[in-house]
N, CA, C and O of each residue as an XYZ file, in Angstrom:
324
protein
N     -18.102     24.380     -2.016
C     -16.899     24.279     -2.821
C     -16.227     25.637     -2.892
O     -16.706     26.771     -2.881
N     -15.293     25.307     -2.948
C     -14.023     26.935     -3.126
C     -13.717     27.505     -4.108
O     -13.100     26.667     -4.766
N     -13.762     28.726     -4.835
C     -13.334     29.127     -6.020
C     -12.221     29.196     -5.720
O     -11.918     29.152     -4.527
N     -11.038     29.359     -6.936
C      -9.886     29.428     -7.104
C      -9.724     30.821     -8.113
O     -10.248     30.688     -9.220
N      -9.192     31.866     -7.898
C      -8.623     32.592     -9.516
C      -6.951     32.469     -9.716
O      -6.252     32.188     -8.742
N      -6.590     32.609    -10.530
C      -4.586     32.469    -10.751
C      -4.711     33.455    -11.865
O      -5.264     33.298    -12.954
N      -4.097     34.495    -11.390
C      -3.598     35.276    -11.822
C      -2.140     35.625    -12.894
O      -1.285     35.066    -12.207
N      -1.779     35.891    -13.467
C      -0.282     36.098    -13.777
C       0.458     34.789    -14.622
O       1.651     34.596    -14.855
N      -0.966     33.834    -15.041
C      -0.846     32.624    -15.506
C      -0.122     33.040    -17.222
O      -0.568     33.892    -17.990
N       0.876     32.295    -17.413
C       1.515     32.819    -19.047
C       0.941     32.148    -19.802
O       0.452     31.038    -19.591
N       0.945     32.963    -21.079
C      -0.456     32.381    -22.300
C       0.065     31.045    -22.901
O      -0.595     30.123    -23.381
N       1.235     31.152    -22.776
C       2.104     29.388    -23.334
C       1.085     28.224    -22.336
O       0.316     27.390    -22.815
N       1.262     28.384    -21.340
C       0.541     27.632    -20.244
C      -0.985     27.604    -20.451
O      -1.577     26.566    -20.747
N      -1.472     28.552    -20.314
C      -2.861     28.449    -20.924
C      -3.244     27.712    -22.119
O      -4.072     26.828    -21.896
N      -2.841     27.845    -23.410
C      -2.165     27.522    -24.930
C      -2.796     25.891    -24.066
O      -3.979     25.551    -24.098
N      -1.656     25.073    -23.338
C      -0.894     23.886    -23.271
C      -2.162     23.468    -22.451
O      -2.635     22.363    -22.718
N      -2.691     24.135    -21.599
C      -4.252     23.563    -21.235
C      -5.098     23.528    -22.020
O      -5.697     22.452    -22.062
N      -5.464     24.392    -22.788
C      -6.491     24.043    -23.402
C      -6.471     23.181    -24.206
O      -7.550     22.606    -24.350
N      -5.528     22.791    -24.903
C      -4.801     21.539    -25.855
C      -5.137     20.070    -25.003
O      -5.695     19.042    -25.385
N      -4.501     20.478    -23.587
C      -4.651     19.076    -22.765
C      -5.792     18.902    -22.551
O      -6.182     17.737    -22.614
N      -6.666     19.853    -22.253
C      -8.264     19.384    -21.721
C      -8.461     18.890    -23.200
O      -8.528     17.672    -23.364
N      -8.565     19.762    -24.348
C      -9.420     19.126    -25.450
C      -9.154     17.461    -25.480
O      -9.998     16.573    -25.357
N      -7.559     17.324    -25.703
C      -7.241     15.721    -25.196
C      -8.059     15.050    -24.557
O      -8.730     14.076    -24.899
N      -7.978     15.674    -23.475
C      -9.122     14.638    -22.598
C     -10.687     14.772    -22.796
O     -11.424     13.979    -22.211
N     -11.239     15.826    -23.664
C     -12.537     15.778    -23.659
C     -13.000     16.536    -22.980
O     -14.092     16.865    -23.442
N     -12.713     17.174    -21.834
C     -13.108     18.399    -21.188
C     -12.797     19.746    -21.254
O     -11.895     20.088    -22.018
N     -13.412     20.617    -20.557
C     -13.296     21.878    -19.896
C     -12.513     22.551    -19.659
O     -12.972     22.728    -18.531
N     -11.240     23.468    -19.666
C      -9.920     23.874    -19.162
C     -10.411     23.739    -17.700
O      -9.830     22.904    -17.006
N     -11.263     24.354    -17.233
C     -11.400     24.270    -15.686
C     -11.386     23.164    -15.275
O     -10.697     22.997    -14.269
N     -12.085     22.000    -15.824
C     -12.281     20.574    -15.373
C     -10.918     19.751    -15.536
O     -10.747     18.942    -14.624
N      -9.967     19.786    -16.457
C      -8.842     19.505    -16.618
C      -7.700     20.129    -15.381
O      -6.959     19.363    -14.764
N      -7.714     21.606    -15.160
C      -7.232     22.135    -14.331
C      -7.739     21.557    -13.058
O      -6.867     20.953    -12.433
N      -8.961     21.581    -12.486
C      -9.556     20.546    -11.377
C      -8.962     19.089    -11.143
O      -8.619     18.564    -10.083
N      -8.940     18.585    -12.448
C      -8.104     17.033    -12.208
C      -6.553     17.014    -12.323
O      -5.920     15.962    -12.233
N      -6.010     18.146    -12.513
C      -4.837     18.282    -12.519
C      -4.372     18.405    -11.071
O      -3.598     17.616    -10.528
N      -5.088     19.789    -10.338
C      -4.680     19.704     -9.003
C      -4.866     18.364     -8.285
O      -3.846     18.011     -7.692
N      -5.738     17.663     -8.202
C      -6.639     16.970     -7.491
C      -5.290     15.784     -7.709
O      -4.772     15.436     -6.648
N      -4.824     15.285     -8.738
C      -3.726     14.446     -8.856
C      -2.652     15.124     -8.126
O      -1.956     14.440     -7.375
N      -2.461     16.172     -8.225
C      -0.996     16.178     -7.649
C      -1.002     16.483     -5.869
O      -0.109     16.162     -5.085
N      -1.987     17.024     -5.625
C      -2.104     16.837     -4.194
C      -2.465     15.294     -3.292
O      -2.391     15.042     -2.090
N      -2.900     14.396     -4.548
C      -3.287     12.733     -3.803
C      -2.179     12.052     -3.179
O      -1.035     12.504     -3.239
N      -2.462     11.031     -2.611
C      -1.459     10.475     -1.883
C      -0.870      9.290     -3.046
O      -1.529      8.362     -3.514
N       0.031      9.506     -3.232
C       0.830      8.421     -3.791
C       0.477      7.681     -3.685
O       0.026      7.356     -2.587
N       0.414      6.610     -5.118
C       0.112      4.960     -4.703
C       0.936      4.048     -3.736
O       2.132      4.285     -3.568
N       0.509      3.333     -3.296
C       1.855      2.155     -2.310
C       2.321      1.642     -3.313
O       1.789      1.079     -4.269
N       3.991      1.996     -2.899
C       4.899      1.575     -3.652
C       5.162     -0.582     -3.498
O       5.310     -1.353     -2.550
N       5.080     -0.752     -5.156
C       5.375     -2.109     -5.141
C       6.887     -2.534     -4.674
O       7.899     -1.845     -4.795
N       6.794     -3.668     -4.187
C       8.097     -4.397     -3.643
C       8.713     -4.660     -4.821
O       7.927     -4.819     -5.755
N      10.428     -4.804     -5.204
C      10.586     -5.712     -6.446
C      10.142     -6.842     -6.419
O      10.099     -7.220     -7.590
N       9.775     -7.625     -5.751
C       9.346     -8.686     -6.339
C       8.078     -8.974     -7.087
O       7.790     -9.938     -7.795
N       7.197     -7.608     -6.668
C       5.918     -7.949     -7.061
C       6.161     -7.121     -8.634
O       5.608     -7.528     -9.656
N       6.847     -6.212     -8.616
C       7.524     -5.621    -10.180
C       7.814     -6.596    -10.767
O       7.072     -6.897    -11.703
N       8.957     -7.456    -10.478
C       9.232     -8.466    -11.418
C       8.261     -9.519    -12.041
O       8.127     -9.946    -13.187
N       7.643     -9.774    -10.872
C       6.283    -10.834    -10.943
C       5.598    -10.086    -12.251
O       5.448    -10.475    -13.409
N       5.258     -8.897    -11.610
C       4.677     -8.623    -13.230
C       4.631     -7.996    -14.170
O       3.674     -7.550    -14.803
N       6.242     -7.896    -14.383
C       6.765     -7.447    -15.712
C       7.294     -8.894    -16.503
O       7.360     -8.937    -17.732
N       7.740    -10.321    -15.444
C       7.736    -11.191    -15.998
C       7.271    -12.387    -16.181
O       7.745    -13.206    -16.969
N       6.083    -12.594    -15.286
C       5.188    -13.355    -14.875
C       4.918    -14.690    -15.738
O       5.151    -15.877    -15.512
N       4.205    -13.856    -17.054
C       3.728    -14.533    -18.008
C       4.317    -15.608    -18.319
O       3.677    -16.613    -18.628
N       5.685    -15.570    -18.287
C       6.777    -16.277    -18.950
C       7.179    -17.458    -18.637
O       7.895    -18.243    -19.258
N       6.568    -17.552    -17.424
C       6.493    -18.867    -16.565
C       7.660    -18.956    -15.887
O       8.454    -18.015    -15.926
N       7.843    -19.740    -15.396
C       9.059    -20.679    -14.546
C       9.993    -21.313    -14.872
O       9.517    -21.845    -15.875
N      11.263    -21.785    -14.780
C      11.851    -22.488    -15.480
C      12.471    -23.340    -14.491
O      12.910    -22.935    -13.415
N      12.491    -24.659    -14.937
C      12.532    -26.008    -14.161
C      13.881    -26.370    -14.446
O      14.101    -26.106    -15.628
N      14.881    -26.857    -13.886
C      16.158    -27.017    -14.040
C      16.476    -28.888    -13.377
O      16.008    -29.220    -12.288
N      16.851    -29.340    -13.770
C      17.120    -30.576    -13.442
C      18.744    -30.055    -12.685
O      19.715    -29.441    -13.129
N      18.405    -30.668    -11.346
C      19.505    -30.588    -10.329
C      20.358    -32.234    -10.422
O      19.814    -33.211    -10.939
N      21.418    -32.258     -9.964
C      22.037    -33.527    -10.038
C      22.028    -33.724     -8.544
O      22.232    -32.894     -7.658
N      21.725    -35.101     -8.457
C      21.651    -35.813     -6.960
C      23.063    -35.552     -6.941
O      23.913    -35.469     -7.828
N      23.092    -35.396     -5.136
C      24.642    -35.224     -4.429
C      24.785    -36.647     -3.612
O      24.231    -37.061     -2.594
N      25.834    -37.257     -4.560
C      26.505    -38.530     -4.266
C      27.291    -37.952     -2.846
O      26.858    -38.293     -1.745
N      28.200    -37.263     -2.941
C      28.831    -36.627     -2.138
C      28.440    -35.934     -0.885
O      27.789    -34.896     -1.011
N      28.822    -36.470      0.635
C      28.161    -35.247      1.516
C      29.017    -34.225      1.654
O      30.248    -34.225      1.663
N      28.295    -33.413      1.752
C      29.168    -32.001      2.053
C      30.056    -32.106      3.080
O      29.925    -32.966      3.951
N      31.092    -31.189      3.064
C      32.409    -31.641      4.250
C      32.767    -29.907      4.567
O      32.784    -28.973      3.765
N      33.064    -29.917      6.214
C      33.161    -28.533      6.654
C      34.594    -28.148      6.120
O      35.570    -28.898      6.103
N      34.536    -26.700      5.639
C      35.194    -25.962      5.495
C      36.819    -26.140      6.474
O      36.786    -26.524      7.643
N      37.787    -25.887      5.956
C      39.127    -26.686      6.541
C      39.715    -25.095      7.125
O      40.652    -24.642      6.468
N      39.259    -24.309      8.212
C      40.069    -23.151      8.913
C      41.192    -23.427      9.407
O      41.566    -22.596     10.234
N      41.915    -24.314      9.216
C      43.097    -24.186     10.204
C      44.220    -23.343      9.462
O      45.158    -22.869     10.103
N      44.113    -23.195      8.275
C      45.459    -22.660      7.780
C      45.626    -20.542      8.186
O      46.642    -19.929      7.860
């Protein structure tokens, strides 16, 4: 494994780690470790909208619509004018 040192790090920043690790229950180093480690990962695969919608609205079910039978057949479009 590789050591790391960072130098020139500002005490606000430091301050804001050690706050975040306590959050999480760890270590400043171990927090700093999962910090890099996230931002160098590969992005999740991005969802399609449909699979967003699916499940942001999923739950909600379906909705069934009563269509009216077509007495009528359809008739082509009249281009001559």
């Amino acid at each position: 494994m590789a050591a790391l040192s960072i130098r020139g790090l500002d005490d606000g920043v430091r301050e804001r780690l050690r706050i975040r690790a306590a959050q999480h229950g760890r270590s400043m180093e171990a927090e700093i470790r999962a910090i890099l480690v996230d931002a160098v990962s590969d992005p999740p695969p991005a969802k399609s909208l449909f699979a967003a919608l699916l499940d942001r609205f999923g739950e909600m079910g379906g909705v069934e619509l009563e269509l009216p039978s077509r007495a009528n057949v359809p008739r082509a479009a009249d281009l001559s004018a």
